[in-house]
Every structure is written in structure tokens, then in C-alpha cells.
ZAKOLKOL-631982 format. One record per atom (N, C-alpha, C, O): x, y, z; residue in one letter. Coordinates in steps of 0.001 Angstrom, whole numbers, padded with zeros to 6 digits, always signed. Atoms other than C-alpha are relative to their C-alpha. Layout:
// residues N
XYZA...
//
This chain:
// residues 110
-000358+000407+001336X+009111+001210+008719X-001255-000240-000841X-001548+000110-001984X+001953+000002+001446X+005189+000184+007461X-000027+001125-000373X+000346+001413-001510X+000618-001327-000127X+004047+003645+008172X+000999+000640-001373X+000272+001050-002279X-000588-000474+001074X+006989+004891+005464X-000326-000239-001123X-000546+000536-002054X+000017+000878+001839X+006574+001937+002592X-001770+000151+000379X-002294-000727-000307X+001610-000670+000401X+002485+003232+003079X-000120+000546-000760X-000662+000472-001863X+000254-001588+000770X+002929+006374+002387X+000575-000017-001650X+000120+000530-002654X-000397-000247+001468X+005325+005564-000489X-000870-000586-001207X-001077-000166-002345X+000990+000824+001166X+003054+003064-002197X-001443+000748-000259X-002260+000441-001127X+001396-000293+000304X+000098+005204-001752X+000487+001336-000786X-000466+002044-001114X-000012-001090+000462X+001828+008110-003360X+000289-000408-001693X+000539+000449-002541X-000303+000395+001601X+002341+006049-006895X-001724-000244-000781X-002560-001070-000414X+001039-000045+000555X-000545+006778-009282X-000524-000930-000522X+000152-001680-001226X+000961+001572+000011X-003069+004112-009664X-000381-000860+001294X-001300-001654+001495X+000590+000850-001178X-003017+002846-006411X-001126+000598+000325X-001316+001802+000153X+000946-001004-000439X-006085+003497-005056X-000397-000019+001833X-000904+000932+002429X-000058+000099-000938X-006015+001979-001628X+000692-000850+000152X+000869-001479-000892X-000626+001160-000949X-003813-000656+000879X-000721-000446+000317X-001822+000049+000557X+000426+001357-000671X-004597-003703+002015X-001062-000918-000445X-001516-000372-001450X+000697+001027+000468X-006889-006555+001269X-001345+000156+000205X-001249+001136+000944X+000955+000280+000117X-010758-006941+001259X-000186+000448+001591X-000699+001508+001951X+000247+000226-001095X-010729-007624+004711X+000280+001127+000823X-000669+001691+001367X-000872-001018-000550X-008246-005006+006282X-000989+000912-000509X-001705+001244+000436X+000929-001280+000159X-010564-002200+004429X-001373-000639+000048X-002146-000109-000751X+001179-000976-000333X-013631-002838+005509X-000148-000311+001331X-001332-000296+001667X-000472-000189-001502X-012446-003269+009325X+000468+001560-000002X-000039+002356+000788X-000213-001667-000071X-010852+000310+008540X-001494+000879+000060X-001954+001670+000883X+001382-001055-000081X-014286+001631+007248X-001005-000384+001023X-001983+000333+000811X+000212+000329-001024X-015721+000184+010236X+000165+000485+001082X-000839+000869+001681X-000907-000928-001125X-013503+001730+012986X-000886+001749-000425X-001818+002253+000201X+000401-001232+000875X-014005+005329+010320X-001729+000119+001023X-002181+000994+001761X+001275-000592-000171X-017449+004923+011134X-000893+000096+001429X-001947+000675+001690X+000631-000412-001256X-017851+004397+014811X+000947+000858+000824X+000923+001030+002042X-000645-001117-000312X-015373+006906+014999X+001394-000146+000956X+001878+000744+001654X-001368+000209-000408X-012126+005213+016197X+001119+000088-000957X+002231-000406-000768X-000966-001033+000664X-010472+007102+013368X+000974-000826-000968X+000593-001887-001461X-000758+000298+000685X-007966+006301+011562X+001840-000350-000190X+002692-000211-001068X-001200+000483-000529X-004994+005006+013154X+000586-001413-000228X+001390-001771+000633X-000593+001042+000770X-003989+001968+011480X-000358+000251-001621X-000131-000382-002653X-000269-000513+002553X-004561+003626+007536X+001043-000074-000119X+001377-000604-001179X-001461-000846+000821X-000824+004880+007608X+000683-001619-000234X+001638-001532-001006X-000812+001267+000077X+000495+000961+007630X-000795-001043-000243X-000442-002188+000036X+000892+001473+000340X-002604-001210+006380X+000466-000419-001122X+001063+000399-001822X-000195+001221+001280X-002070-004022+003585X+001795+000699+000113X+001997+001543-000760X-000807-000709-000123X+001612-002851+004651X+000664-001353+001491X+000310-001162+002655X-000734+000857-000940X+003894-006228+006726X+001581+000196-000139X+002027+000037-001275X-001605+000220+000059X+007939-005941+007495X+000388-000463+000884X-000227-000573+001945X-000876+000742-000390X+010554-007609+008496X+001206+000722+000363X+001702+001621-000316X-001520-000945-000023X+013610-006262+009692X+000896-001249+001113X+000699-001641+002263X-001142+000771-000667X+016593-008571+010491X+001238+001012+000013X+001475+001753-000941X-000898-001077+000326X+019471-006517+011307X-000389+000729-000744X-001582+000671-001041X+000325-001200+001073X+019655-003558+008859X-000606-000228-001227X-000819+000659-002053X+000882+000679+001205X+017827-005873+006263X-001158-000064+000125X-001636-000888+000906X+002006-000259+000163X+013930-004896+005551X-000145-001078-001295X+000431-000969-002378X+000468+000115+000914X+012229-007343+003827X-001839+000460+000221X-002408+000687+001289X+001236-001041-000433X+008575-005818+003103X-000994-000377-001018X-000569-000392-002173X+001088+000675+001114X+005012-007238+001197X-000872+001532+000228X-000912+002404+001096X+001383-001358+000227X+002373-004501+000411X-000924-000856-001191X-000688-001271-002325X+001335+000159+000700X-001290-005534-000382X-000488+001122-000431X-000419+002053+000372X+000478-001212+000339X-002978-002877-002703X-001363-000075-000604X-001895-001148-000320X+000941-000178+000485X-006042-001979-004544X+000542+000829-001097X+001159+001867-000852X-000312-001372+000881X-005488-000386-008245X-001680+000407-000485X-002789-000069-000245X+001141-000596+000623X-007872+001558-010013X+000130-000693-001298X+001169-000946-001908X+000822+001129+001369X-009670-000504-012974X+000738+001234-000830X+001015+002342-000370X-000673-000377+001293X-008031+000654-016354X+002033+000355+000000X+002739+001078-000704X-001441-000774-000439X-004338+001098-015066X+000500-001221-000448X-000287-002163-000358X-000952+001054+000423X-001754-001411-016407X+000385-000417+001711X+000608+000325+002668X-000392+000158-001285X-001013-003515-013519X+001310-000072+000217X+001610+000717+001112X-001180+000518+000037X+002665-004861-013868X+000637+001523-000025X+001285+001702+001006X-000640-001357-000588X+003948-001132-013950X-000206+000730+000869X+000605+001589+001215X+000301-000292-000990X+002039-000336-011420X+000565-000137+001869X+000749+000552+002873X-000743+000495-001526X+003443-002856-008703X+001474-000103-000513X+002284-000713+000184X-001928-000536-000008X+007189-001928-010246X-000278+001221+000509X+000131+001194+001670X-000061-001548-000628X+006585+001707-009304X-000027-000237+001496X+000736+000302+002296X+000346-000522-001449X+004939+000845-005971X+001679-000627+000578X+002249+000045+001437X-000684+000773-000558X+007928-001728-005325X+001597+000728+000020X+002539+000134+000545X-001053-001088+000484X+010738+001484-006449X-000167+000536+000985X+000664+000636+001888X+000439-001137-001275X+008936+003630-004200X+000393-000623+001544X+001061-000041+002398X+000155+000512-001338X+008750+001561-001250X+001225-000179+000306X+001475+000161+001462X-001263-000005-000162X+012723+000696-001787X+000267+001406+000198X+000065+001612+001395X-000385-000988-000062X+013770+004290-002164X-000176+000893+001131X+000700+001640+001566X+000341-000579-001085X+011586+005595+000691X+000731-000715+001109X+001474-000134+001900X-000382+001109-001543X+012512+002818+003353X+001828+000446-000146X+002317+000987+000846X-001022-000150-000197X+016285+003166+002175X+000695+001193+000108X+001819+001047+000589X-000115-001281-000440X+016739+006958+002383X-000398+000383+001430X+000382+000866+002250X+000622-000309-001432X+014568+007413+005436X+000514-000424+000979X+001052+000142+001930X-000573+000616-001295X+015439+005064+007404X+001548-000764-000249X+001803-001732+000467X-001267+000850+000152X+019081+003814+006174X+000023-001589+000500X+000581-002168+001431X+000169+001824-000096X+018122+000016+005775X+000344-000070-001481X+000410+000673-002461X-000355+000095+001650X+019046-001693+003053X-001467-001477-000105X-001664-002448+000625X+000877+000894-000385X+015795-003447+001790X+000406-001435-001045X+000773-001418-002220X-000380+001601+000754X+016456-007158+000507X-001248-000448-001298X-000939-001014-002346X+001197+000416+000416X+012660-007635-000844X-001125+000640-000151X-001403+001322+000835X+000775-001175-000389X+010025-005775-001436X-001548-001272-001139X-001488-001716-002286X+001317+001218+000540X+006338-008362-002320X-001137+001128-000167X-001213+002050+000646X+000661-000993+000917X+003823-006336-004294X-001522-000949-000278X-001410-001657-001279X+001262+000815+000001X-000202-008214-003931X-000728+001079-000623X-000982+002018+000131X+001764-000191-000092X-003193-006825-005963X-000798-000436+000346X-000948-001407-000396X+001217+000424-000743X-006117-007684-004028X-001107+000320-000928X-001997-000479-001219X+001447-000396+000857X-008579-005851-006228X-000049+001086-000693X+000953+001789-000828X+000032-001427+001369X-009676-003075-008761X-001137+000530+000613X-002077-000155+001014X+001057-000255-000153X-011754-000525-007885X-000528+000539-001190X+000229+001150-001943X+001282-000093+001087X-014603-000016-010402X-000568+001406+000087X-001370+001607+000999X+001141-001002-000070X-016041+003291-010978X-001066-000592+000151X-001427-001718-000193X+001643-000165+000201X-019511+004098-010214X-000305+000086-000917X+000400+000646-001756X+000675-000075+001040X-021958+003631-012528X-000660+001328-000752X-001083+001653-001862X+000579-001615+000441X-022985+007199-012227X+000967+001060-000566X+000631+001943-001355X-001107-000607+000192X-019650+008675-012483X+000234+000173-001650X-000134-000780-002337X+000072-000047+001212X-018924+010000-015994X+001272+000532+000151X+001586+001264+001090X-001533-000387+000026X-015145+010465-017045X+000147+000103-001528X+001233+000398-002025X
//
């Protein structure tokens, strides 16, 4: 059930990564001594499942200039729609954390 409401929240534009401060840079950590990438598909990504009831929080990262408040309604649409199609749950809750903005580079020109 993470591994689904991941994928859905990472497929809504503006997010730019899951999970909190902490959680990514233990990922880029692992990445770099080459134990891969096997907890990305469900980081900043906790559920619950009582009987057929998911409730479900997602920590994110948006990208600096993005409206936030439509941002975590989209991710929090997505994450319902995916979890309740996919997996036929019905979700009760769905908790929506920005953790942080990422900042372009200074070099980067847009």
C-alpha cells in the first residue's frame, strides 16, 4: 500500500521528492555506497490499514515557486484514487507534510 500512495504522490507536479530531511539523506547515503535504492518506492510514505480502511500520511518536498495548498490537495486525490482502485480499500485519511522546498541552484538559469 506505501509503495502505491509513493508512486501516486510522486507523479503530481511539484513534488519534487518524499520524505523528510532525515529519510533523504539516509537514502542518498545507501545511493552512494551502493545499497541502491530499495526503500525510494515508500519513503516519507506511513499506513495504516484496519480492516479494508487505509489511513495514510505522506511527507514531501515541493519545488520552491509552486503554490503549496494545491499541491498537497492533488498529492492527497492522487494517493486516494491510486490506493482505492488498486488495491480496493476504502481510504478514511490521507495526512499531507511539507518538509521542505527545494531551491534551485544558483547556477541554474530558467
Amino acid at each position: 500500500m506505501a509503495k502505491v500512495a509513493g508512486i501516486a504522490a510522486r507523479s503530481v507536479p511539484g513534488v519534487h521528492d518524499l520524505g523528510g530531511d532525515t529519510a533523504r539523506f539516509f537514502a542518498s547515503v545507501k545511493d552512494r555506497v551502493g545499497l541502491g535504492e530499495a526503500g525510494k518506492a515508500n519513503q516519507g510514505i506511513s499506513a495504516r490499514l484496519d480492516g479494508r480502511t487505509a489511513k495514510i500520511s505522506v511527507t514531501l518536498m515541493v519545488e520552491y515557486g509552486v503554490r503549496v495548498y494545491p499541491i498537497t490537495e492533488q498529492v492527497r486525490a492522487a494517493v486516494i484514487e491510486a490506493v482505492e482502485r488498486m488495491l480496493d480499500l476504502q481510504v478514511s485519511e490521507v495526512n499531507v507534510v511539507v518538509d521542505d522546498v527545494q531551491v534551485p541552484d544558483p547556477g541554474t538559469t530558467g
